[in-house]
DRENDO-1510 file (C-alpha; in Angstrom, 1 decimal, always signed):
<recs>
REC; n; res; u; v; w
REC; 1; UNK; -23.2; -0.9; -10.7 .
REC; 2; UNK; -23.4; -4.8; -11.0 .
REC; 3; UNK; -19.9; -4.5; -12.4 .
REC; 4; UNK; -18.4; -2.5; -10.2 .
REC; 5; UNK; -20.0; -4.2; -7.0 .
REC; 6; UNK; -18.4; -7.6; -8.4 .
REC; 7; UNK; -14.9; -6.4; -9.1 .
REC; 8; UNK; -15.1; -5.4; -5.3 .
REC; 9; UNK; -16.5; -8.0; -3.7 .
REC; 10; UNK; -14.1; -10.7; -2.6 .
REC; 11; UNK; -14.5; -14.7; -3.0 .
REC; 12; UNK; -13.9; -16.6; +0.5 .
REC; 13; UNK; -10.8; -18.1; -0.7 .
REC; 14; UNK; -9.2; -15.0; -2.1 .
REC; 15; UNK; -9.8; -13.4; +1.1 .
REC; 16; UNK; -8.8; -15.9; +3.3 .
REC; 17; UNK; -5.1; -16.0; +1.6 .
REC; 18; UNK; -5.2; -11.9; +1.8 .
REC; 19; UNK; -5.3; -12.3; +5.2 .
REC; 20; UNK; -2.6; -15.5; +5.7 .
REC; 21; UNK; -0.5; -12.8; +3.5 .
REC; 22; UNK; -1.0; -9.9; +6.0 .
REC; 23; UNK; -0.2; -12.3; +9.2 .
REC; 24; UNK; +3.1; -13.5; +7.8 .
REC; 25; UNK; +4.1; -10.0; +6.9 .
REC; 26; UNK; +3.1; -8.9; +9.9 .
REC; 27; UNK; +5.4; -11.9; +11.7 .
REC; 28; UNK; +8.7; -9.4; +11.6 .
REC; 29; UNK; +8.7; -6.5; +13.7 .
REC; 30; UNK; +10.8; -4.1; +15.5 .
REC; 31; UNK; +9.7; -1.0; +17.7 .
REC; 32; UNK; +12.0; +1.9; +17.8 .
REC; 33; UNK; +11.2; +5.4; +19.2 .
REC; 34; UNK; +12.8; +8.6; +17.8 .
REC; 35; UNK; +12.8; +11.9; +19.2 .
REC; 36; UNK; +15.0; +15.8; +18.8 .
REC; 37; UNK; +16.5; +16.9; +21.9 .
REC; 38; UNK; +17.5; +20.8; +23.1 .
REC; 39; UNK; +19.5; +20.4; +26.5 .
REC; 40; UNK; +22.2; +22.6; +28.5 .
REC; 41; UNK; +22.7; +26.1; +29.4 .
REC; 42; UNK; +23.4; +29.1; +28.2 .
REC; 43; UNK; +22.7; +32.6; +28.8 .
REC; 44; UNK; +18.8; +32.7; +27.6 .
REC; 45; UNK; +17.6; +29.6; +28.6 .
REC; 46; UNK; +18.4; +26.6; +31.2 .
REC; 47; UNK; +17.1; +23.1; +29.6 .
REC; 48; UNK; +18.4; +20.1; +31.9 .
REC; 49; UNK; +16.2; +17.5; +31.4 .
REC; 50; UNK; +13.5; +16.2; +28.9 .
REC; 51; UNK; +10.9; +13.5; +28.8 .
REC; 52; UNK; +12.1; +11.2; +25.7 .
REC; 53; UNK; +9.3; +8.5; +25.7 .
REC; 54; UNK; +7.5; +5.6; +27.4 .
REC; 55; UNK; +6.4; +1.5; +27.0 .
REC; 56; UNK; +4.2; -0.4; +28.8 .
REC; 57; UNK; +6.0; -3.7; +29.5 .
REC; 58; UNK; +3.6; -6.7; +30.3 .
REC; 59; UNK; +5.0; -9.5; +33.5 .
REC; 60; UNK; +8.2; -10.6; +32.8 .
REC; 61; UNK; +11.8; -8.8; +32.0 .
REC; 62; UNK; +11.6; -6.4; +29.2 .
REC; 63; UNK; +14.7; -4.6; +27.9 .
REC; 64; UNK; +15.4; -1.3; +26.7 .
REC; 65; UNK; +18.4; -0.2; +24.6 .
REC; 66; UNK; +18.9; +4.0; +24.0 .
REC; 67; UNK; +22.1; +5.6; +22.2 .
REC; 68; UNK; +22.1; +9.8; +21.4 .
REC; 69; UNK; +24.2; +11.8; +19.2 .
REC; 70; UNK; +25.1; +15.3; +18.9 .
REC; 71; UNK; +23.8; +17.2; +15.8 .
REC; 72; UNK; +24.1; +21.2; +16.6 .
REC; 73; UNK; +26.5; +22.6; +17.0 .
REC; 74; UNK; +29.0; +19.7; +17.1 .
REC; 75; UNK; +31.4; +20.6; +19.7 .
REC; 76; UNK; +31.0; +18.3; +22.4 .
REC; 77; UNK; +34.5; +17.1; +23.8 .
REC; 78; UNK; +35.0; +13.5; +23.5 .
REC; 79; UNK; +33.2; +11.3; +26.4 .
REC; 80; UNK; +30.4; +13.4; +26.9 .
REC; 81; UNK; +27.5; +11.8; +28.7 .
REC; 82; UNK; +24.6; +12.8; +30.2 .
REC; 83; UNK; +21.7; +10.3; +32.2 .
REC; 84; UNK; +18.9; +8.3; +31.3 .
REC; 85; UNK; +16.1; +8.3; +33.6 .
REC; 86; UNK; +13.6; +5.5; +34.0 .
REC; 87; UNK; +10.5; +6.2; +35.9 .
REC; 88; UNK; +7.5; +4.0; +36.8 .
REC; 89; UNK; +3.6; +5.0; +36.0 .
REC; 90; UNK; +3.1; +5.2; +39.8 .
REC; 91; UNK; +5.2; +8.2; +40.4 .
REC; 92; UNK; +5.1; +9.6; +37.4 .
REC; 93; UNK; +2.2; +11.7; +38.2 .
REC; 94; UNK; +3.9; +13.3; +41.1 .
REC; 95; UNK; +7.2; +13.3; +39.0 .
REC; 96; UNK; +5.3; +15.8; +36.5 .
REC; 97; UNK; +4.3; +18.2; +39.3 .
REC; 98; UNK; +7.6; +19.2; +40.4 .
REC; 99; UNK; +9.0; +22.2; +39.3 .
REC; 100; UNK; +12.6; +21.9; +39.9 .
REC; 101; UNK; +13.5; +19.4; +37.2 .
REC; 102; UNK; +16.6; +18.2; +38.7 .
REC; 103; UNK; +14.6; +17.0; +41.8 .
REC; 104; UNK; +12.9; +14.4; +39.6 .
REC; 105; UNK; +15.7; +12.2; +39.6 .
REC; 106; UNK; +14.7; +11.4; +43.5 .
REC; 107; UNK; +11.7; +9.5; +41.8 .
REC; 108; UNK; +13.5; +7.4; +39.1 .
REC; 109; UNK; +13.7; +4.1; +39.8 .
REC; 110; UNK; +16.8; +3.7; +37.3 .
REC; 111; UNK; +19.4; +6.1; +36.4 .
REC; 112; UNK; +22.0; +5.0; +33.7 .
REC; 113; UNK; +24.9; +6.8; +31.9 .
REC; 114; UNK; +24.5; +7.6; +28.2 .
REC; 115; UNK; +27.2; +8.7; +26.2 .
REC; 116; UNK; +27.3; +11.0; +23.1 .
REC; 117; UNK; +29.0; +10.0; +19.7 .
REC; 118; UNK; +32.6; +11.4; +19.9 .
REC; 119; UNK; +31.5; +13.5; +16.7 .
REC; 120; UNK; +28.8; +15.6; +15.7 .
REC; 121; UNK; +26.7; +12.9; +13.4 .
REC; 122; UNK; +28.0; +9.8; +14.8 .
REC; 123; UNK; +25.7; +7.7; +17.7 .
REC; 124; UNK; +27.4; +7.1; +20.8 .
REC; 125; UNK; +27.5; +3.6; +22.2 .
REC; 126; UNK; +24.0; +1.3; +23.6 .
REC; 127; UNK; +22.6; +2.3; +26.7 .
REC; 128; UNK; +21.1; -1.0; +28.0 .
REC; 129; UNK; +19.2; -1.8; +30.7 .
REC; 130; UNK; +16.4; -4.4; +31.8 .
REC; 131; UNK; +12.5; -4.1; +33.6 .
REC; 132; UNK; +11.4; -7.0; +35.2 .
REC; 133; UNK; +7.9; -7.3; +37.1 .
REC; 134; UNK; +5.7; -10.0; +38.0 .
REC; 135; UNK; +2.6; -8.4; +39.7 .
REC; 136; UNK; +1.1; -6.7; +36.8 .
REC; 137; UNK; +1.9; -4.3; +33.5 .
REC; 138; UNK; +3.3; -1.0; +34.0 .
REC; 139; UNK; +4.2; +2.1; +31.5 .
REC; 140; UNK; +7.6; +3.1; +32.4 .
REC; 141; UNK; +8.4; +6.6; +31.8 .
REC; 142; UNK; +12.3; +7.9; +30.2 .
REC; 143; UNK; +13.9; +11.2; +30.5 .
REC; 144; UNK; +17.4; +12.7; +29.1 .
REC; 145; UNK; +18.7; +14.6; +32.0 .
REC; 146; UNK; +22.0; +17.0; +32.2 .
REC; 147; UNK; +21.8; +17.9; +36.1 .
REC; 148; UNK; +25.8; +17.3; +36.5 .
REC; 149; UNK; +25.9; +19.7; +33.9 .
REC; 150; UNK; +27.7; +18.0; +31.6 .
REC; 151; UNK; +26.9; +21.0; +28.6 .
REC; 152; UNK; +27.5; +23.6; +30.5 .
REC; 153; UNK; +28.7; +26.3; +28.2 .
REC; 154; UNK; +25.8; +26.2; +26.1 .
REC; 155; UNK; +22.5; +24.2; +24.9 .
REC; 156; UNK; +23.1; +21.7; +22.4 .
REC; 157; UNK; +20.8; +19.8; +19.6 .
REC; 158; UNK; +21.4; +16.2; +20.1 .
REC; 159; UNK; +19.1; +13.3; +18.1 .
REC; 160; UNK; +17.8; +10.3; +20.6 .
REC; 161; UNK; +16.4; +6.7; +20.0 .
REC; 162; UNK; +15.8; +3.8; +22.0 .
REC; 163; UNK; +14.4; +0.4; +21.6 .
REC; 164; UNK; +12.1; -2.2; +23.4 .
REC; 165; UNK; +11.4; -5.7; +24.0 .
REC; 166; UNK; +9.0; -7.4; +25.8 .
REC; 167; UNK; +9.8; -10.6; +27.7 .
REC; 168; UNK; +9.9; -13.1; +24.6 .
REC; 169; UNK; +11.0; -10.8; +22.2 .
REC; 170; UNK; +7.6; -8.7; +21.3 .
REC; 171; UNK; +8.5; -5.2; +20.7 .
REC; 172; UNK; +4.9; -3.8; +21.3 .
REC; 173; UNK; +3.5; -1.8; +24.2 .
REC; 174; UNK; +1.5; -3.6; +26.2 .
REC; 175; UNK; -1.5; -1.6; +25.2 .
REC; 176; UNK; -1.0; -2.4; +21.8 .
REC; 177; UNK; -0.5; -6.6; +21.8 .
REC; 178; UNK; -4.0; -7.1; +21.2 .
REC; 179; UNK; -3.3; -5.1; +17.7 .
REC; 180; UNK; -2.3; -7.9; +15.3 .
REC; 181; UNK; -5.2; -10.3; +15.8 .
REC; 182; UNK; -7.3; -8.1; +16.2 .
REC; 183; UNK; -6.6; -5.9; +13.0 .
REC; 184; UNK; -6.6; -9.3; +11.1 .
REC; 185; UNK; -10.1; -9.9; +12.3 .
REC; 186; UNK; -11.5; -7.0; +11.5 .
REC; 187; UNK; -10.1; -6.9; +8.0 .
REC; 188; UNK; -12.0; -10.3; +7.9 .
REC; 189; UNK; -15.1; -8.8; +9.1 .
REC; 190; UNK; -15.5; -5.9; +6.5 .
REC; 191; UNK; -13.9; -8.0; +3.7 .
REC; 192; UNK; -17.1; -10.5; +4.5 .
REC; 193; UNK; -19.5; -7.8; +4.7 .
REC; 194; UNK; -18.3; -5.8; +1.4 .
REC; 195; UNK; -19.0; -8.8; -0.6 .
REC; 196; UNK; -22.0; -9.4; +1.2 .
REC; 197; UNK; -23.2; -5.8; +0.9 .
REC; 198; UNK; -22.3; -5.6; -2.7 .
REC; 199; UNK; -24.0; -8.8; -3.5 .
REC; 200; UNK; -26.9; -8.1; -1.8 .
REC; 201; UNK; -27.4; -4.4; -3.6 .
REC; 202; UNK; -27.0; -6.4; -6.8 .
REC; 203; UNK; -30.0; -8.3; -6.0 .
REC; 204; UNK; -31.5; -5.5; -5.1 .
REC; 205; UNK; -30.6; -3.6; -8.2 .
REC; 206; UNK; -32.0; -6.4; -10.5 .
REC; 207; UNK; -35.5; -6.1; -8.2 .
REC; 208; UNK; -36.4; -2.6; -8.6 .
REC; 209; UNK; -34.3; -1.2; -11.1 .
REC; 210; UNK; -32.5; +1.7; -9.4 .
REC; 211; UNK; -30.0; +1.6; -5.9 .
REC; 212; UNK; -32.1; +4.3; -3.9 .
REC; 213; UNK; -29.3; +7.3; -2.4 .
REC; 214; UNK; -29.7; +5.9; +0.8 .
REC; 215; UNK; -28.5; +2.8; -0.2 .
REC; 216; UNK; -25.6; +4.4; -2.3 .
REC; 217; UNK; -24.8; +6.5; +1.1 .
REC; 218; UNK; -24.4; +3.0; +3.1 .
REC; 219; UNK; -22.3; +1.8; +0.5 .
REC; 220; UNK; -19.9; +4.7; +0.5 .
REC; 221; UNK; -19.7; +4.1; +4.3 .
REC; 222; UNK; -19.3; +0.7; +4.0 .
REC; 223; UNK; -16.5; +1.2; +1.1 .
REC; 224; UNK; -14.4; +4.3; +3.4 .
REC; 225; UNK; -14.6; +1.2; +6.5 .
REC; 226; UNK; -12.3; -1.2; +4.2 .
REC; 227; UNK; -10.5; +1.2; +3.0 .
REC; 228; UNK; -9.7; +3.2; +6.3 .
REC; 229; UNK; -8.5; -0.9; +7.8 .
REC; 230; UNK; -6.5; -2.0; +4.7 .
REC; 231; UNK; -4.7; +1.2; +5.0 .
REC; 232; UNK; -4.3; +0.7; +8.6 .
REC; 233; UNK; -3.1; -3.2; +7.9 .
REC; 234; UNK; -0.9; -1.4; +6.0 .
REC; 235; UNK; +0.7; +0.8; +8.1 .
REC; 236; UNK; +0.7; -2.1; +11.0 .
REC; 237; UNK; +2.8; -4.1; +8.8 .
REC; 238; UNK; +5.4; -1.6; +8.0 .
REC; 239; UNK; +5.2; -0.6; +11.6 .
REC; 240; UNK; +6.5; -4.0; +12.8 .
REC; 241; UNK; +9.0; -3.7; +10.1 .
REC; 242; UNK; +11.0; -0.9; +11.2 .
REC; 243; UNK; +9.2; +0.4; +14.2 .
REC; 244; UNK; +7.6; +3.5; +12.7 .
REC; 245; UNK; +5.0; +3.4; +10.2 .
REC; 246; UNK; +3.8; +5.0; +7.4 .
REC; 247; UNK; +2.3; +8.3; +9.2 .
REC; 248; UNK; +0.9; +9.2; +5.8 .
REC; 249; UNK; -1.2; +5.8; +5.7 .
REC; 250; UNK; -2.0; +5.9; +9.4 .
REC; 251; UNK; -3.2; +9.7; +8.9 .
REC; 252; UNK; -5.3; +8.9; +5.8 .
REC; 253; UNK; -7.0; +5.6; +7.7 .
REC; 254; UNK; -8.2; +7.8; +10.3 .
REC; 255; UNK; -9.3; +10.2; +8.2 .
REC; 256; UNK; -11.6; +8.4; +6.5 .
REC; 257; UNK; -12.9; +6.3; +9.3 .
REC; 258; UNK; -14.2; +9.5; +11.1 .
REC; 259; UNK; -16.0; +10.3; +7.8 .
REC; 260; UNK; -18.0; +7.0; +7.3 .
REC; 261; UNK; -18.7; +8.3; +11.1 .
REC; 262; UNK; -19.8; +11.5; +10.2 .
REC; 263; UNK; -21.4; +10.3; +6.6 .
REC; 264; UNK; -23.3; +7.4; +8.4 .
REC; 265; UNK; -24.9; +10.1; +11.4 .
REC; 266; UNK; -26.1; +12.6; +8.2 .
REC; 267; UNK; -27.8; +9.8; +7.1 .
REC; 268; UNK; -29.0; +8.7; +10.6 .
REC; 269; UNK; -30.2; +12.9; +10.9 .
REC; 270; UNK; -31.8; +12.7; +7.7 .
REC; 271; UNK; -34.2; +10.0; +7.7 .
REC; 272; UNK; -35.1; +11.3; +11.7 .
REC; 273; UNK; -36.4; +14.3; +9.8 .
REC; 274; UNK; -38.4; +12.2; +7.2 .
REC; 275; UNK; -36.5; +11.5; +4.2 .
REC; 276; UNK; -37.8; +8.5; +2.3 .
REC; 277; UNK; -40.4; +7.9; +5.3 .
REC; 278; UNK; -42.9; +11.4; +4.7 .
REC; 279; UNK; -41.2; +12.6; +1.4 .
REC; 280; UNK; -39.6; +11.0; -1.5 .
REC; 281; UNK; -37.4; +13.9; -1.8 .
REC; 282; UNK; -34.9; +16.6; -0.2 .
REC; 283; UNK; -37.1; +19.3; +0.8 .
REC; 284; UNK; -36.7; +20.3; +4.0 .
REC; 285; UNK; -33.8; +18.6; +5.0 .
REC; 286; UNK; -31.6; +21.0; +2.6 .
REC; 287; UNK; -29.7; +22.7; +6.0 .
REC; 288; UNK; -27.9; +18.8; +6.4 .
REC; 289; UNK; -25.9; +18.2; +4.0 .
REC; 290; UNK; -23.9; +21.7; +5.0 .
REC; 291; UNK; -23.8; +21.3; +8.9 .
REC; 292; UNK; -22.5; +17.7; +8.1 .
REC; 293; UNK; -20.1; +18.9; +5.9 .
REC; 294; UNK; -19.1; +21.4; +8.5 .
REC; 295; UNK; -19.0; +19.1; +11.0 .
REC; 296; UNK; -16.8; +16.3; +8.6 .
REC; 297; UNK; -14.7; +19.2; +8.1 .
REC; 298; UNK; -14.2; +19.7; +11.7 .
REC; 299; UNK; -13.1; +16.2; +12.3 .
REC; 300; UNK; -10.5; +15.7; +9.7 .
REC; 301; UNK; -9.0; +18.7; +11.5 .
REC; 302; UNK; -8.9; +17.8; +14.5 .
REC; 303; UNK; -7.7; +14.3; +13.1 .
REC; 304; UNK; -4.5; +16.3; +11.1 .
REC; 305; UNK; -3.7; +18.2; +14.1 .
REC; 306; UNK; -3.9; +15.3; +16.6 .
REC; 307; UNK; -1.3; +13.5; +13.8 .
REC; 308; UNK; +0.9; +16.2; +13.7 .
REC; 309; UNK; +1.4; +16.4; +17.7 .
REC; 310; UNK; +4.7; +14.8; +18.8 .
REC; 311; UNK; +4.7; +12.3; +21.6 .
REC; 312; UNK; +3.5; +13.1; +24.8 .
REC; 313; UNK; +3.9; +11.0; +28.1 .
REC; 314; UNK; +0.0; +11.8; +28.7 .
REC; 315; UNK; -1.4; +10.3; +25.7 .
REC; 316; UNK; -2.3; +6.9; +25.1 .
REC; 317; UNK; -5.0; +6.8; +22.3 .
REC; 318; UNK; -6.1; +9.5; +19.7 .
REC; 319; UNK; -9.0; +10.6; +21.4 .
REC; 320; UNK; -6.9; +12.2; +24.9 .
REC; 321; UNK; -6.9; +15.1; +26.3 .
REC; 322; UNK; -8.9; +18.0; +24.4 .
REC; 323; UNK; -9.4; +16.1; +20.9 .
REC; 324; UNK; -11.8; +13.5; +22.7 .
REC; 325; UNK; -13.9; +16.1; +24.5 .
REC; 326; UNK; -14.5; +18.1; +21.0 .
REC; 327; UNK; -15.4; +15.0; +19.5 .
REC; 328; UNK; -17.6; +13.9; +23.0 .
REC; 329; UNK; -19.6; +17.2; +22.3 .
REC; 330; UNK; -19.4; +17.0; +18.3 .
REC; 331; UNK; -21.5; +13.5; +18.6 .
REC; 332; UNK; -23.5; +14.7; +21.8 .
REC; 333; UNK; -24.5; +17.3; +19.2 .
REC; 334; UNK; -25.6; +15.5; +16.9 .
REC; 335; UNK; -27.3; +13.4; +18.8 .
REC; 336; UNK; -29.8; +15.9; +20.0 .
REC; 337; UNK; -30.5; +17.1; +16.6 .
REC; 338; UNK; -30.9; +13.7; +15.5 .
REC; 339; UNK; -34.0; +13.6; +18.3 .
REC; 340; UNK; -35.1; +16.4; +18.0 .
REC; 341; UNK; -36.0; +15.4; +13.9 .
REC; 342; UNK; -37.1; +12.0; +14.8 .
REC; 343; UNK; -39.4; +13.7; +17.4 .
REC; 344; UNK; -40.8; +15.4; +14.8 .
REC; 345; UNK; -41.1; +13.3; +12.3 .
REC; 346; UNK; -43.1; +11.1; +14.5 .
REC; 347; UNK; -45.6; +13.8; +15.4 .
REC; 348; UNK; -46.6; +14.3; +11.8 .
REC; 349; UNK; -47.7; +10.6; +11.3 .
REC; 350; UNK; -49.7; +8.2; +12.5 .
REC; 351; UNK; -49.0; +5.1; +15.1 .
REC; 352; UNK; -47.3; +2.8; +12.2 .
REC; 353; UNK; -45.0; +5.4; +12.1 .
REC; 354; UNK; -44.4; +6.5; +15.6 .
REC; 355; UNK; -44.1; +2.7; +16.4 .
REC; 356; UNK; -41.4; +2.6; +13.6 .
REC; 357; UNK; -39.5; +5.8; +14.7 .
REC; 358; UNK; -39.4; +4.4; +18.7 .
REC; 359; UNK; -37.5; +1.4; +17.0 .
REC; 360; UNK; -35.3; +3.4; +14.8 .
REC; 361; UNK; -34.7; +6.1; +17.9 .
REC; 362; UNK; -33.3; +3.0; +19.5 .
REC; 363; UNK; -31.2; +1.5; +17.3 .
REC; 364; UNK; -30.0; +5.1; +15.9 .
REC; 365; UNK; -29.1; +6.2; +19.7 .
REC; 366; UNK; -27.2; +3.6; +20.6 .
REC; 367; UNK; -24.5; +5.0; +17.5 .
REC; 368; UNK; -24.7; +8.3; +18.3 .
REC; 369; UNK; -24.0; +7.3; +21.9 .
REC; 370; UNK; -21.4; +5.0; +21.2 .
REC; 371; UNK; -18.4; +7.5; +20.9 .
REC; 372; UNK; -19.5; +9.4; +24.3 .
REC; 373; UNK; -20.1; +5.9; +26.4 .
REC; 374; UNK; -17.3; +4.4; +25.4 .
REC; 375; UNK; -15.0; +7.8; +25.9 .
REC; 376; UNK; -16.7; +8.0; +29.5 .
REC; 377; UNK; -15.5; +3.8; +29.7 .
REC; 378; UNK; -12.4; +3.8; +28.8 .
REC; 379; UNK; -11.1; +7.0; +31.2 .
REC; 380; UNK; -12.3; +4.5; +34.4 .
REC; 381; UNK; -9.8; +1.9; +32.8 .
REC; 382; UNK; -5.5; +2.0; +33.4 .
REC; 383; UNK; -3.4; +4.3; +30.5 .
REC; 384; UNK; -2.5; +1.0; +29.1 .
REC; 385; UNK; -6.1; -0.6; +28.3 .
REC; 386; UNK; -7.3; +2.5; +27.0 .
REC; 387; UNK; -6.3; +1.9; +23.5 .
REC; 388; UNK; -8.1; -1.4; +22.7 .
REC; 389; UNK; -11.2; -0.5; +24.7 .
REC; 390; UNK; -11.5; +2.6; +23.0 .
REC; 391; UNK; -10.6; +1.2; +19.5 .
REC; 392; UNK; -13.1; -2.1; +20.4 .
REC; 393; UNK; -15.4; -0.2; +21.2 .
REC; 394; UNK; -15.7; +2.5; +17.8 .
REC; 395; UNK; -15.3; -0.2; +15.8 .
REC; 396; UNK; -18.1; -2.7; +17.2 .
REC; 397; UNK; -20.5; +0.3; +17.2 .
REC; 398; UNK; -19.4; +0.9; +13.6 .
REC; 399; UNK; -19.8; -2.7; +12.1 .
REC; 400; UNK; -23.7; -3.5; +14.1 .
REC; 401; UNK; -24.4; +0.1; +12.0 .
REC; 402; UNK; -23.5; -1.1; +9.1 .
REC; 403; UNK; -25.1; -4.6; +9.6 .
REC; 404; UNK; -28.1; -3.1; +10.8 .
REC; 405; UNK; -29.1; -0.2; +8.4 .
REC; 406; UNK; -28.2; -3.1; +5.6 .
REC; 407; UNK; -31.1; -5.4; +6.7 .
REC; 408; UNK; -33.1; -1.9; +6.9 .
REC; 409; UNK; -32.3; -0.9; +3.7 .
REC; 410; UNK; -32.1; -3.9; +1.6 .
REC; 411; UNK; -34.8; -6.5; +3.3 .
REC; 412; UNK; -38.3; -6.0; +2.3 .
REC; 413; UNK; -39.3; -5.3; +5.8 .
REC; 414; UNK; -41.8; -2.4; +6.8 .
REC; 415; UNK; -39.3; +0.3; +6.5 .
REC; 416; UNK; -39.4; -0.6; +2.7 .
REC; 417; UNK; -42.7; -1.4; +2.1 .
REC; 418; UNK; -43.6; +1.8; +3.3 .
REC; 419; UNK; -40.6; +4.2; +2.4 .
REC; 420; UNK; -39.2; +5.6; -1.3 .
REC; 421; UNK; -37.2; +2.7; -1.1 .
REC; 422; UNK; -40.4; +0.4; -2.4 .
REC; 423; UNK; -40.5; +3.1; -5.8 .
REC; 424; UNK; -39.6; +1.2; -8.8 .
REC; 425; UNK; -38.5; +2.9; -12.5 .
REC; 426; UNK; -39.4; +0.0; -13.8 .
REC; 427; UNK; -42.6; -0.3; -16.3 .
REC; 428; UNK; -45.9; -1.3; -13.3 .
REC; 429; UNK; -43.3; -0.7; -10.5 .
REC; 430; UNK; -44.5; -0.1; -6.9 .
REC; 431; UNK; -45.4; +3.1; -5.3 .
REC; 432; UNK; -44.5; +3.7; -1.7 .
REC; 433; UNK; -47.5; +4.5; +0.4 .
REC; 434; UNK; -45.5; +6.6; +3.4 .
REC; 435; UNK; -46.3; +6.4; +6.7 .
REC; 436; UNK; -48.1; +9.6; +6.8 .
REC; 437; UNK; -50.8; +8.4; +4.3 .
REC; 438; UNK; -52.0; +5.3; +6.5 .
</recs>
């Protein structure tokens, strides 16, 4: 375990130049947006226009650069065009509403010819076109329109991209800016508290002999944390490279960061209902590791089928629309069970142990509540702040966890003195008195 902790744990300096590493890789970037189109007419279906995407551009003049090319069926005469449509956030609420698609184009705030490739396969010629603002950020909203009815005589498969820049040169959304420094100071902060965990249950190890599951459940947590960020570093840096990402790396990171959620509430749940505080043991806490499970299992789906989605002009983080609200009443959930077994728990003891239960209530509500406050927070804020307070937010509430059941665990405070954690294998080791035996 000793080993293993070490080859983990980081040295200051070593960590320090992973990060100078990440920031210059992470200097070169580009943002590019991709998306298949299905527009014209034809005798079973009308499609004349198509939401294609959307930035928030911060004060200043931004620029956008779009091109499309025909891929099915490849018959387009030569000079075909149809019309980009540029609409700001303000209208493009009352934009969505109206059902007679070619109307929409009384909203946009810029219109702009876009021609096709003169062959099937080959991109047509740059689309440019600037924002400019100086009051405050705004998402603008695009759409590929065809209301001249430029493919008339039937509905054609076309491929679309377009770029961004921000004032400056940046070629992030305005709600994602704050991503770089912040990513780089988070990998910081679990990088620090992996080598101080590690180092700490090494201690701990040569003290009593054993690392009690608790401690080994914390340390999976803590281990999922680093690895859900340096896969998210990851795909960050190859993001900025070519504008996309690695979905695979960005789908795995969130993966795993919802289960060191989900692990870190079981073990919340199962110490509410008296592990290592009335019994040494598993006994009546058997129904948790399978509801957990369930519940893990739950997430990860809901994480895959959020992934696979395609763009949509209504979402701005991971957690919109119907995802967040499953995963506001998964954690409301297990919340109430969580106090329902602390309630209990306390009941069977005596005041040492309902004093010590009203503190760990406390500090255990606070997580469980994290996910729903913050959800209920960020919905009051503008689509474009959404991401980082949302993101902040998870991952403050997930690092003062971490911090704080890591004291609990590993300081010789009352929780140990008086829980499992205080049994030693060793030859004369201690023998935990429980709070149900004061």
């Amino acid at each position: 375990v000793a080993a293993a902790c070490a080859s983990m744990a980081l040295s200051g300096r070593t960590l320090l130049l992973l990060c100078l590493c990440v920031g210059h890789l992470l200097q070169a970037h580009a943002k590019l947006q991709r998306s298949t189109l299905r527009l014209g007419r034809d005798t079973r279906r009308s499609a004349e226009w198509q939401y294609v995407g959307k930035f928030g551009f911060a004060i200043g003049q931004g620029t956008y650069e779009a091109r499309l090319k025909e891929t099915v069926p490849g018959s387009l005469p030569l000079g075909t065009s149809l019309q980009l449509e540029v609409y700001i956030d303000e209208d493009w609420p009352h934009v969505e509403t109206m059902t007679e698609v070619c109307r929409k184009k009384e909203r946009s705030r810029r219109t702009r010819d876009i021609a096709i490739g003169s062959e099937a396969g080959e991109w047509g010629p740059l689309a440019k076109g600037s924002i400019a603002q100086n009051v405050r950020p705004h998402v603008w909203y695009f759409a590929i329109s065809d209301c001249r009815g430029t493919l008339k005589n039937g509905t054609y498969g076309l491929d679309f991209e377009i770029e961004f820049k921000q004032d400056g040169g940046s070629h992030f959304s305005v709600e994602l800016q704050w991503a770089t420094s912040a990513n780089l100071l988070t990998l910081l902060g679990c990088s620090a508290f992996l080598w101080s965990f590690c180092r700490r249950s090494r201690s701990f190890l040569q003290r009593t002999g054993s690392l009690h599951p608790v401690i080994w459940s914390l340390g999976g947590v803590v281990i999922l944390q680093y690895l859900a960020q340096c896969l998210h570093t990851g795909h960050l840096a190859i993001y900025r490279s070519d504008g996309q990402g690695s979905r695979g790396m960005e789908l795995l990171s969130e993966v795993l960061f919802v289960l060191c959620q989900v692990i870190q509430s079981s073990l919340l749940v199962t110490i509410g209902m008296g592990y290592t505080l009335l019994q040494a043991k598993l006994h009546n806490t058997g129904l948790v590791l399978p509801i957990c499970g369930l519940v893990a299992l739950v997430h990860v789906l809901l994480v895959i089928l959020d992934k696979a989605q395609s763009e949509a002009s209504h979402r701005f983080t991971d957690h919109d629309g119907s995802t967040g609200w499953i995963f506001f009443g998964l954690r409301l959930a297990l919340y109430a069970w969580f106090l329902r077994a602390a309630n209990g728990t306390a009941r069977q003891g005596g005041l040492k142990l309902q004093a010590f239960i009203a503190k760990f209530r406390l500090a255990a509500s606070l997580y469980f509540l994290a996910y729903p406050g913050t959800f209920l927070v960020m919905l009051l804020f503008a689509p474009y702040l959404r991401e980082p307070v949302m993101e902040s937010g998870l991952m403050v509430a997930q690092v003062i966890s971490n911090v704080w059941l890591a004291s609990l665990f590993l300081d010789r405070g009352a929780y140990f003195e008086a829980s499992s954690l205080s049994a030693s294998p060793l030859p004369g080791g201690g023998t935990p008195t429980f709070f149900k035996q004061e």
